[in-house]
N, C-alpha and C positions, 0 to 999 in steps of 0.2 A: 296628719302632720301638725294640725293646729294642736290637737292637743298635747303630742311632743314637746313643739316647741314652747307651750307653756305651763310645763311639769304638771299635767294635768292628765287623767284617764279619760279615755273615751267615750261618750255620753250614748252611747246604740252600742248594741254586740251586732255582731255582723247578723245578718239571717242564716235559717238552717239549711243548707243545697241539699242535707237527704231526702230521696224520693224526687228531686228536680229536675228536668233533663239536662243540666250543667254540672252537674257531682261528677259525671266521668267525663274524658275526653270521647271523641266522637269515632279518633285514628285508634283502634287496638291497640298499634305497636306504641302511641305517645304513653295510655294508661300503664301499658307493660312496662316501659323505660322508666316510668313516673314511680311507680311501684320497687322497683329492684332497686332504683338508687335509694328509695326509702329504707327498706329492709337491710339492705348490703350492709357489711361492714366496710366500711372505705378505710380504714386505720391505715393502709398504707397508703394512701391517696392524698389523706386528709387528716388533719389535727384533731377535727370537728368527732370523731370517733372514739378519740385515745379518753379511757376511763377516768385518767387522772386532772382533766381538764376541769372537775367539779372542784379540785383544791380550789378555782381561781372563776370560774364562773357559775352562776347559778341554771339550773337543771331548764327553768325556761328557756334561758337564751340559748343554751346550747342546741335546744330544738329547736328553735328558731333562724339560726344557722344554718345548722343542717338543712330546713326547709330551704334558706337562701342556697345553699349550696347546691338542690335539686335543683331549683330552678332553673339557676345559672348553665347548668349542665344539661336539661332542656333548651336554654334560649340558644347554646353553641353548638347544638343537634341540630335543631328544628326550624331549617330555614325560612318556613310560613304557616301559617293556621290557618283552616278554613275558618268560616263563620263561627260556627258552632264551637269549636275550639276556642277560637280566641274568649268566646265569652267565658270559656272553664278557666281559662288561665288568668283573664281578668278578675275573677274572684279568686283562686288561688295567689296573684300577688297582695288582691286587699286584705287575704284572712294573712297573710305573712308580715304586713305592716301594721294592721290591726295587734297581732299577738304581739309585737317589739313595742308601741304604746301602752299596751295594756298589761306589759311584766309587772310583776308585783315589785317595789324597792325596796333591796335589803336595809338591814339596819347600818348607819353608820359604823355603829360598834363591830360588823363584819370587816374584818381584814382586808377580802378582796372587793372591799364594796367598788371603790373607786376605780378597779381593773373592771368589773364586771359595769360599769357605768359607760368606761370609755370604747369596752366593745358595743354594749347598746348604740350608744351615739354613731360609733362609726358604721352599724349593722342598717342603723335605717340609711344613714345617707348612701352607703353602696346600696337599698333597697333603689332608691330614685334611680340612681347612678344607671344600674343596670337591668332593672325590672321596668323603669319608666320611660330611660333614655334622655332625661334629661340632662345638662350641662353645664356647667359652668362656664362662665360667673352668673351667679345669679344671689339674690336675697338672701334665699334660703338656705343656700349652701354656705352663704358666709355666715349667718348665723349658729349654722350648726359647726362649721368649722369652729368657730370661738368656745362654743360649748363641749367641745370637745378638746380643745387642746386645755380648754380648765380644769376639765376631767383627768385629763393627764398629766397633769402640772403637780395633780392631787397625789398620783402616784408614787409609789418606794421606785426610784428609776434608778436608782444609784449604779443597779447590776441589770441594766434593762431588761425586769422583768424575770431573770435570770434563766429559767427551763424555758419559758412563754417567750424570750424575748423575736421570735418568728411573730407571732400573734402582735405584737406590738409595733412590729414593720410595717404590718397589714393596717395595723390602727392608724400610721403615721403615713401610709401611702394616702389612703383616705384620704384622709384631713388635708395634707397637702393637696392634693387636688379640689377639693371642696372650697379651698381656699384662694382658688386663681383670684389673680388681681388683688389680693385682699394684706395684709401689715403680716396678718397670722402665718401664713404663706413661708415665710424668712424661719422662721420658728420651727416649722415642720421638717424643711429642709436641713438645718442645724441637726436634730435628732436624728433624722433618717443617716446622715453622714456619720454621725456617732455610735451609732448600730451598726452601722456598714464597717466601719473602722474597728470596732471591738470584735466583730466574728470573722475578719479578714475578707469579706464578700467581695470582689473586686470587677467578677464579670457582670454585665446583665441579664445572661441567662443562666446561671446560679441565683442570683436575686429572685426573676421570675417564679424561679422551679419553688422557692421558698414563699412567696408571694404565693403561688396556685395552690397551697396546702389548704387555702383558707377558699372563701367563694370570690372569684374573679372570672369576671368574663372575658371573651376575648376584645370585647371593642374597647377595652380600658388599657391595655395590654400598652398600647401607642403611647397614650398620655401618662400612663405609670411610666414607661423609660426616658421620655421626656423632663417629668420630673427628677427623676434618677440621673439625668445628665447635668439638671440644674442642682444638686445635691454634690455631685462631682470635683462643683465649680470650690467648694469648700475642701478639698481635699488634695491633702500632700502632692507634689507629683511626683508622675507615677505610678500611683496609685490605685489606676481605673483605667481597666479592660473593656474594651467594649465590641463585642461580636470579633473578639481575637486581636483586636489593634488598640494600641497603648494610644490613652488620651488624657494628654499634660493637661494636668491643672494650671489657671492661672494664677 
């Protein structure tokens, strides 16, 4: 994270687990799940799959993604880890932070540099988010929040994102949350209403379903619709459906 946060590569590669007793998990069936969600194709599950996603992001991050997205899809399995486990999975989330650090940056002159920047940003803070369990408000998270809404500020948003603009919900769910208690906060909320408004999204479990295309766990699930209620507040009424009952804007 230090080195994230200050636009710097990481100074150790991580060690090699081959031949280690922590390369596999210990439970068969974790290694199997762990495996298949790797190999699968998820294209209808997940965005994180569809070929076309290299227009807009680089070939790293998209595996790195992905890896968040195995994760994620372990931690909402697996309700405990023995010993032994937990320590396969605690190197499995530092080589996944590790790799988001240590992407190589495209050249500005790339088109989607700044799209491929503001998913980085947002890819490590859901690493914390949901790999660590950490919370906001915190330091770090408002830092990253600001670094990331400049990322996005950098962005062509005019047609939000236009094919991606799902992926850019996800970036903007993020950050908003990243940003409790913080000026940034107000900012994210504005977007997320403007996206919501331009693709006519109006329930929260439409929103979700579009949100879980990306990696989202379930313990976030709470404070995403919480924000989305506080996103609401900016919007027309009647505007906003919520688990089937109309709820007036003020």
């Amino acid at each position: 994270m230090t080195a994230f946060l200050s636009s710097s590569k990481p100074l150790l590669s991580l060690p090699e687990t081959t031949n280690t007793p922590f390369e596999a998990f210990e439970d068969p069936e974790l290694n199997l799940f762990f495996t298949n969600c790797q190999a699968s194709d998820n294209s209808n599950s997940s965005l994180l799959w569809n070929p076309a996603l290299l227009q807009i992001l680089s070939d790293g991050l998209i595996i790195a993604l992905r890896n968040l997205y195995t994760m994620t899809a372990l931690l909402d399995t697996c309700l405990a880890f023995s010993e032994h486990d937990m320590l396969v999975y605690d190197r499995k989330r530092a080589s996944v932070q590790h790799q988001l650090a240590d992407l190589p940056t495209p050249p500005l002159a790339v088109e989607s540099y700044h799209i491929t920047e503001s998913c980085r940003i947002a890819a490590v803070i859901y690493s914390n988010l949901a790999l660590w369990g950490f919370r906001p408000p915190m330091n770090l998270y408002g830092d990253l929040a600001r670094m990331l809404q400049a990322a996005l500020q950098a962005t062509d948003r005019a047609d939000h994102w236009g094919t991606w603009w799902d992926i850019l919900l996800w970036t903007l769910f993020i950050g908003g949350y990243a940003a409790l208690k913080r000026e940034e906060r107000m900012w994210f909320l504005r977007m997320i209403r403007e996206v919501l408004q331009e693709r006519g999204l109006r329930h929260w479990v439409a929103i979700r379903n579009v949100l879980e295309r990306m990696p989202i766990c379930r313990t976030l699930l709470d404070p995403f619709e919480t924000l989305w209620c506080e996103a609401a507040a900016f919007m027309p009424r009647g505007e906003v459906v919520k688990d089937g009952d109309l709820v007036l804007s003020v």
